[in-house]
MARPAPA-536945 format. One record per residue (C-alpha): residue in three letters; x, y, z; residue number from 1. Coordinates in Angstrom, 3 decimals. Example, Ala and Ser with C-alpha at 12.3 -4.5 7.8 and 13.67 -1.06 7.14 Angstrom:
! residues 2
<pt r="ALA" x="12.300" y="-4.500" z="7.800" k="1"/>
<pt r="SER" x="13.670" y="-1.060" z="7.140" k="2"/>
This chain:
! residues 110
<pt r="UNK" x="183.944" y="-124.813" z="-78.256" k="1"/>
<pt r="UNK" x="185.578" y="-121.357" z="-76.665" k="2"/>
<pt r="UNK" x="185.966" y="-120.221" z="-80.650" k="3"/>
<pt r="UNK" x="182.493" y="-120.967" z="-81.490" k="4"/>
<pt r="UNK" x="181.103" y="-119.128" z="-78.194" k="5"/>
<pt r="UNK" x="183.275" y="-116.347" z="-79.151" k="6"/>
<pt r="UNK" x="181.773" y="-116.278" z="-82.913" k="7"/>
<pt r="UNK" x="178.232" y="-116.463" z="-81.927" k="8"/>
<pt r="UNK" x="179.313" y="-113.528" z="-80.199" k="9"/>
<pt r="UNK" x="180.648" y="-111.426" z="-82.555" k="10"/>
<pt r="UNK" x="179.411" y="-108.756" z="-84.614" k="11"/>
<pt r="UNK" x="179.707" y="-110.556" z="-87.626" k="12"/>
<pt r="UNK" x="177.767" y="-113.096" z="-86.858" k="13"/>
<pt r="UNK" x="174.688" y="-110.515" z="-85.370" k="14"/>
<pt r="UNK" x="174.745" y="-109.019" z="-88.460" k="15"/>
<pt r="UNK" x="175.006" y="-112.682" z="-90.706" k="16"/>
<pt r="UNK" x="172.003" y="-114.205" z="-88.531" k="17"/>
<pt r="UNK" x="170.032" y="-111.441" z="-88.122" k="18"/>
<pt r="UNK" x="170.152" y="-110.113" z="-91.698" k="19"/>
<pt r="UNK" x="171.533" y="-106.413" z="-90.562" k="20"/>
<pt r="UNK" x="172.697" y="-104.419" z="-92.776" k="21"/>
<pt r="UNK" x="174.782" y="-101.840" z="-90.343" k="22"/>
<pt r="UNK" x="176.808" y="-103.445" z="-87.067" k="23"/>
<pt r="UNK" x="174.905" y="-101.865" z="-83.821" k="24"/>
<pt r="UNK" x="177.915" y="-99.471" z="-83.209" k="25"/>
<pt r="UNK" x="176.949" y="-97.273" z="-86.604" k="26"/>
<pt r="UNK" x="172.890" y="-97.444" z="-85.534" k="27"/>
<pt r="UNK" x="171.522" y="-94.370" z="-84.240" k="28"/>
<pt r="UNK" x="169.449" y="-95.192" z="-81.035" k="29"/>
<pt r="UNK" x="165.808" y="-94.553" z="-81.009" k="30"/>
<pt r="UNK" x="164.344" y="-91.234" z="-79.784" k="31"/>
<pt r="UNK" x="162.058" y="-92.294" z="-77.466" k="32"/>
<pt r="UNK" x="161.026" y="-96.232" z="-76.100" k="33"/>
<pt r="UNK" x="158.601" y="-97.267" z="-78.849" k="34"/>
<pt r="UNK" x="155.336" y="-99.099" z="-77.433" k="35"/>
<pt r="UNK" x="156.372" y="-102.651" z="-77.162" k="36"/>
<pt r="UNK" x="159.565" y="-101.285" z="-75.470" k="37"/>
<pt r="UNK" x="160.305" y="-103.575" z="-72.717" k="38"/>
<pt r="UNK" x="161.612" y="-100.773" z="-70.084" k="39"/>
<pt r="UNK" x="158.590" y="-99.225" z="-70.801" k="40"/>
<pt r="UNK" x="155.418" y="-99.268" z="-67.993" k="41"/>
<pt r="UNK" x="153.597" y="-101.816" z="-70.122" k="42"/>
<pt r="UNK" x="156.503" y="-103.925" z="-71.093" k="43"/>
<pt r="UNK" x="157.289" y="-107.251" z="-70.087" k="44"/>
<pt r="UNK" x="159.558" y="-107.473" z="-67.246" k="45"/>
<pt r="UNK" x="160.517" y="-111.288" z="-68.348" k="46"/>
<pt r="UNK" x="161.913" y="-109.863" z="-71.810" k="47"/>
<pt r="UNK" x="163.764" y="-106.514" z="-69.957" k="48"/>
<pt r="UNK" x="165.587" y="-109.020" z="-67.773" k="49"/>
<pt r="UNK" x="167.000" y="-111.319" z="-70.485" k="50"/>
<pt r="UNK" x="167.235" y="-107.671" z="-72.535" k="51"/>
<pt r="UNK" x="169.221" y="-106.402" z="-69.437" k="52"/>
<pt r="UNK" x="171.909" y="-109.641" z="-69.473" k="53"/>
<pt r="UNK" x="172.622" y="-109.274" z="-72.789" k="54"/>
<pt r="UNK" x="173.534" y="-105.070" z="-72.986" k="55"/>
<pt r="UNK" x="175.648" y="-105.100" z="-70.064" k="56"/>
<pt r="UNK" x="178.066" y="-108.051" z="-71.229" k="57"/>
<pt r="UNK" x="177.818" y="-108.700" z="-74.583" k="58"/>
<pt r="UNK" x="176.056" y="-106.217" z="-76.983" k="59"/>
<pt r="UNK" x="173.435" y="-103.377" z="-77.464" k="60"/>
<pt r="UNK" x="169.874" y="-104.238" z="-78.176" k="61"/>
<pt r="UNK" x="168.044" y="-103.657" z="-81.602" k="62"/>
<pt r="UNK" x="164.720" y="-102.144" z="-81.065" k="63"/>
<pt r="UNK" x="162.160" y="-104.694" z="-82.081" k="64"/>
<pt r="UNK" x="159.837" y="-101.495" z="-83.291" k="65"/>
<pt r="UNK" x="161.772" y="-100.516" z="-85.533" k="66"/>
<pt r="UNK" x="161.417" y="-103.392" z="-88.128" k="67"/>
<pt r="UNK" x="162.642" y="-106.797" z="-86.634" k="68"/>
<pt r="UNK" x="164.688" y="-108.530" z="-87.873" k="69"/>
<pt r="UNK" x="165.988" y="-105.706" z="-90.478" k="70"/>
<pt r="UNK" x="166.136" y="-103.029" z="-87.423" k="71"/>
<pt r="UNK" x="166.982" y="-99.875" z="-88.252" k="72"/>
<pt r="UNK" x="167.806" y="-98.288" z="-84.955" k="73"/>
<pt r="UNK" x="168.662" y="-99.328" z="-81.084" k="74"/>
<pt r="UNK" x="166.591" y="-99.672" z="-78.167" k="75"/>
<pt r="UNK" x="165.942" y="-96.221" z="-76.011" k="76"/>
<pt r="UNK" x="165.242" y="-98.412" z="-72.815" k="77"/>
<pt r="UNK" x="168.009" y="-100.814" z="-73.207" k="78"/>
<pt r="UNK" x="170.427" y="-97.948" z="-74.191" k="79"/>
<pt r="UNK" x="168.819" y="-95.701" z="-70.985" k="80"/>
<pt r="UNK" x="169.966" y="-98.675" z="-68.689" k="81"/>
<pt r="UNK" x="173.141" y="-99.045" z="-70.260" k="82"/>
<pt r="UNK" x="173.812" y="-95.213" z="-69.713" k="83"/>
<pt r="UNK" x="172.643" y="-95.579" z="-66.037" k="84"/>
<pt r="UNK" x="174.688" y="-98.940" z="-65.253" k="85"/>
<pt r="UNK" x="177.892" y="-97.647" z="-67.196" k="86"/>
<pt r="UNK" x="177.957" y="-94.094" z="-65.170" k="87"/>
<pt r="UNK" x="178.092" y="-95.703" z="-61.882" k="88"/>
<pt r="UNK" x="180.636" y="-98.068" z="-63.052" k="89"/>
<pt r="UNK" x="182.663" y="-95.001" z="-63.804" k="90"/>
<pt r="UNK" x="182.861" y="-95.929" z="-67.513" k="91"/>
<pt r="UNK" x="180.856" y="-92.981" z="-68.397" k="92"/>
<pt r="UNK" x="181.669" y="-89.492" z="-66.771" k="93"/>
<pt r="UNK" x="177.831" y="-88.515" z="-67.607" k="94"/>
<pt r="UNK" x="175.190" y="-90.845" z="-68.785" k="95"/>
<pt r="UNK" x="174.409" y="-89.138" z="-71.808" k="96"/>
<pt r="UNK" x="174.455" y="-90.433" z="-75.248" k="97"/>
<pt r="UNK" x="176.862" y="-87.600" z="-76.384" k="98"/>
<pt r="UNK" x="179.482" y="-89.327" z="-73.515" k="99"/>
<pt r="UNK" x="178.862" y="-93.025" z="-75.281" k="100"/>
<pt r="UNK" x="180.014" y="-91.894" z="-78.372" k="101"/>
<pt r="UNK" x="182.775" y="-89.950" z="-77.228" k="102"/>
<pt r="UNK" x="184.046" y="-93.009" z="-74.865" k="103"/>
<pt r="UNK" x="183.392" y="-95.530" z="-77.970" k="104"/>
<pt r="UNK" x="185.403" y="-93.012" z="-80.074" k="105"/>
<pt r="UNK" x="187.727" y="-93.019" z="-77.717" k="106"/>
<pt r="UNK" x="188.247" y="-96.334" z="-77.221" k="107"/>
<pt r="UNK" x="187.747" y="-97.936" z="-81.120" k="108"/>
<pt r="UNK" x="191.319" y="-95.263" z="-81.607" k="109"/>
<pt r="UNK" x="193.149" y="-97.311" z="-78.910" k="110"/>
């Protein structure tokens, strides 16, 4: 059962399942929050909470404005948070999205 958790997990199977054509780590992340954004003032707080369990321990989020379910770029909010929660965790030195790709970098060589 461990293996299948692990699986539904994965990358590979995001990308299988959600008919992706790029894993989330090669997707640039959106400019700005798009309008259904939920991080956003109007968003639903229901969806940024489930939204919020998923990017700190499992993946990044694909920003539903952006053509679900072929999305062609991450979420701003969900990506803003991660910045945020990542920095204080020490992770990050700066929450920037120049410092995510240089930790990722940093860490994929490893």
């Amino acid at each position: 059962m461990a293996l299948i958790n692990i699986f539904l997990l994965s990358p590979i199977f995001l990308l299988i399942s959600h008919n992706m054509t790029k894993p989330p780590s090669e997707m640039p992340v959106m400019k700005a929050m798009c309008k259904t954004c939920p991080f956003g003032e109007k968003g639903s707080k229901e969806v940024m909470y489930l939204v919020i369990s998923r990017i700190i321990t499992t993946a990044s989020q694909h920003c539903h404005g952006s053509g679900w379910p072929n999305a062609t770029h991450l979420c701003r909010g969900a990506r803003d948070y991660q910045l945020q929660i990542f920095h204080r965790l020490g992770v990050l030195r700066e929450p920037t999205d120049e410092c995510w790709k240089m930790t990722h970098e940093t860490l994929i060589k490893k």
